[in-house]
C-alpha positions as semicolon CSV with decimal commas, in nm:
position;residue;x (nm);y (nm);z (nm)
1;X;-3,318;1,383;6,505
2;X;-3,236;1,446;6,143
3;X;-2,915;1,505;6,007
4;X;-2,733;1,757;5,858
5;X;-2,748;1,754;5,471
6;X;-2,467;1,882;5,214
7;X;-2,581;1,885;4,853
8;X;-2,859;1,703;4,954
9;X;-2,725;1,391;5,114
10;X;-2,669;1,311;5,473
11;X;-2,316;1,451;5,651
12;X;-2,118;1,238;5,866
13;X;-1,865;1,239;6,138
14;X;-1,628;1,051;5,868
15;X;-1,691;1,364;5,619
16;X;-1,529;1,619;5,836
17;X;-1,164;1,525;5,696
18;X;-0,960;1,851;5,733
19;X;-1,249;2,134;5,752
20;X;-1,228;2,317;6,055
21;X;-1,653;2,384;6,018
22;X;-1,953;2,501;5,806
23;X;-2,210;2,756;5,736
24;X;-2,527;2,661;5,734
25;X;-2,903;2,783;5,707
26;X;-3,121;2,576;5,928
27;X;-3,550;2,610;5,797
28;X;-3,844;2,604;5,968
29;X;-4,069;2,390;5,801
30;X;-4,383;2,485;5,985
31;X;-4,369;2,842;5,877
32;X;-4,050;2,858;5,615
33;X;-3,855;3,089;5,858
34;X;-3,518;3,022;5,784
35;X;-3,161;3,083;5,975
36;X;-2,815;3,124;5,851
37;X;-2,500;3,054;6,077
38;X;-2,181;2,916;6,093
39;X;-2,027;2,640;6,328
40;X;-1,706;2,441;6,439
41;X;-1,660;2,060;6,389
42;X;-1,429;2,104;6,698
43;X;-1,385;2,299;7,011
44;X;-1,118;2,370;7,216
45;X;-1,053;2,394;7,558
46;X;-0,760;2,571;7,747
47;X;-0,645;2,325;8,023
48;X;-0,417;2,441;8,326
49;X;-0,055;2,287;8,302
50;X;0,021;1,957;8,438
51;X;0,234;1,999;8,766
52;X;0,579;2,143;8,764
53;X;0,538;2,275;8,417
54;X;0,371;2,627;8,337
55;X;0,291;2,621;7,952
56;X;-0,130;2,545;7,960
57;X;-0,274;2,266;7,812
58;X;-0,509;2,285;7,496
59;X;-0,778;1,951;7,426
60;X;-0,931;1,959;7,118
61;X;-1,267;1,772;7,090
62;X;-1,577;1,715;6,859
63;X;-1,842;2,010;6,890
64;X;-2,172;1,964;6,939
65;X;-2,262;2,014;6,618
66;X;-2,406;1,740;6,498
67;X;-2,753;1,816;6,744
68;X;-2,667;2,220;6,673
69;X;-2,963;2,449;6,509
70;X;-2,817;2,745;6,587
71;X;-2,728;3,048;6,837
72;X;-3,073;3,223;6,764
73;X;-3,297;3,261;7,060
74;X;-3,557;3,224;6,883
75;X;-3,486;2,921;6,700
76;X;-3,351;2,776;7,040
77;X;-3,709;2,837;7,190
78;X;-3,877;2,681;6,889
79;X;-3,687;2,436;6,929
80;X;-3,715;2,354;7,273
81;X;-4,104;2,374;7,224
82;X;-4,163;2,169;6,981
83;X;-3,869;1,967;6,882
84;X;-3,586;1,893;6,634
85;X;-3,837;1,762;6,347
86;X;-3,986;2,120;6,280
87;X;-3,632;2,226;6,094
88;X;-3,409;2,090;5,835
89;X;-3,080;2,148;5,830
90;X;-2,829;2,218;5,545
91;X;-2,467;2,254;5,509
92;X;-2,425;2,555;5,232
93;X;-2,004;2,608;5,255
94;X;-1,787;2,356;5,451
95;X;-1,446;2,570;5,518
96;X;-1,090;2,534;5,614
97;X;-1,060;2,835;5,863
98;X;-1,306;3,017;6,084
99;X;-1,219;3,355;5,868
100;X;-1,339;3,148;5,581
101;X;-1,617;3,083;5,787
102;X;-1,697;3,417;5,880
103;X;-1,670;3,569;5,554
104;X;-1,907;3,280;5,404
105;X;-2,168;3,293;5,670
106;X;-2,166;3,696;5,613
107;X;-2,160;3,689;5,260
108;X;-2,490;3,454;5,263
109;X;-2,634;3,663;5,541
110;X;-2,628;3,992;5,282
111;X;-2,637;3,837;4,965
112;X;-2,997;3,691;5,140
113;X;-3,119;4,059;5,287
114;X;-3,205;3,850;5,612
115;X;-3,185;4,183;5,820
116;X;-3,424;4,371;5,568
117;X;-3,621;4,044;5,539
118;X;-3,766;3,940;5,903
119;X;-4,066;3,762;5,805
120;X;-3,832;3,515;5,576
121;X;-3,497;3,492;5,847
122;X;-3,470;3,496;6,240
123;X;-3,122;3,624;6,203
124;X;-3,113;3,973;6,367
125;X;-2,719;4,020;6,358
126;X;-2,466;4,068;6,099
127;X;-2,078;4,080;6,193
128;X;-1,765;4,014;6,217
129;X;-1,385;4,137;6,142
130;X;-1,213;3,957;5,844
131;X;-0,879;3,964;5,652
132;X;-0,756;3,864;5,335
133;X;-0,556;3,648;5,488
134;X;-0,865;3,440;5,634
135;X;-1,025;3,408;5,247
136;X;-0,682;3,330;5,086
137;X;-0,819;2,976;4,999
138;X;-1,109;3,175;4,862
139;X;-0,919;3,386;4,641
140;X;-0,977;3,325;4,251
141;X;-0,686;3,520;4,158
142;X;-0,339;3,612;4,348
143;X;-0,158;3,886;4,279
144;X;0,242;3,855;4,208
């Protein structure tokens, strides 16, 4: 399976450092389709609390993402068809926060037109609810 690239060179497990995930734009190289999403280096899962205590548990763990290609079902039954080699894979933004991560994957998704643009992207949703707060490490200028 090949690997996720950032600025062209392969991403590792070791890269991940502090980022909480990346967006990314996955291509099909049999017809030049592309996809743009976003994704978590980890995932958490609520656990019940051990015995005698009643505050739940919560284990954090590696994703999946290093085998991920996206949430599109179209792209899932491409893939399943005819196998990881038909797409590349490319890390655009990595990002602290997943409302860094929403706000990058949208801005790509309508900076790119991929609703008005369905021959070019599979992505058929755009969305999501963000705050300043989410973007502050984004932010160019604060106000005092």
């Amino acid at each position: 399976m090949k690997s996720w690239k950032y600025q062209g060179d392969p991403f590792t497990t070791g890269m991940i450092g502090d980022y909480e995930g990346f967006v990314y734009i996955v291509t099909d190289l049999s017809n030049g389709m592309k996809y743009i999403g976003k994704k978590n280096f980890h995932s958490r899962v609520k656990l019940k609390p051990l015995k005698g205590q009643k505050r739940k548990r919560t284990k954090i763990s590696e994703s999946d993402w290093q085998s991920y290609h996206g949430s599109s079902e179209e792209v899932k039954s491409l893939l399943e068809e005819h196998g990881h080699e038909r797409f590349d894979r490319d890390i655009l933004h990595l990002c602290m926060g997943k409302g860094e991560m929403s706000y990058l994957e949208m801005k790509e998704q309508i900076v790119r037109d991929v609703l008005l643009k369905p021959d070019e992207y599979y992505n058929s949703f755009v969305g999501g609810k963000i705050h300043r707060n989410h973007v502050k490490n984004l932010c160019t200028s604060v106000k005092k």
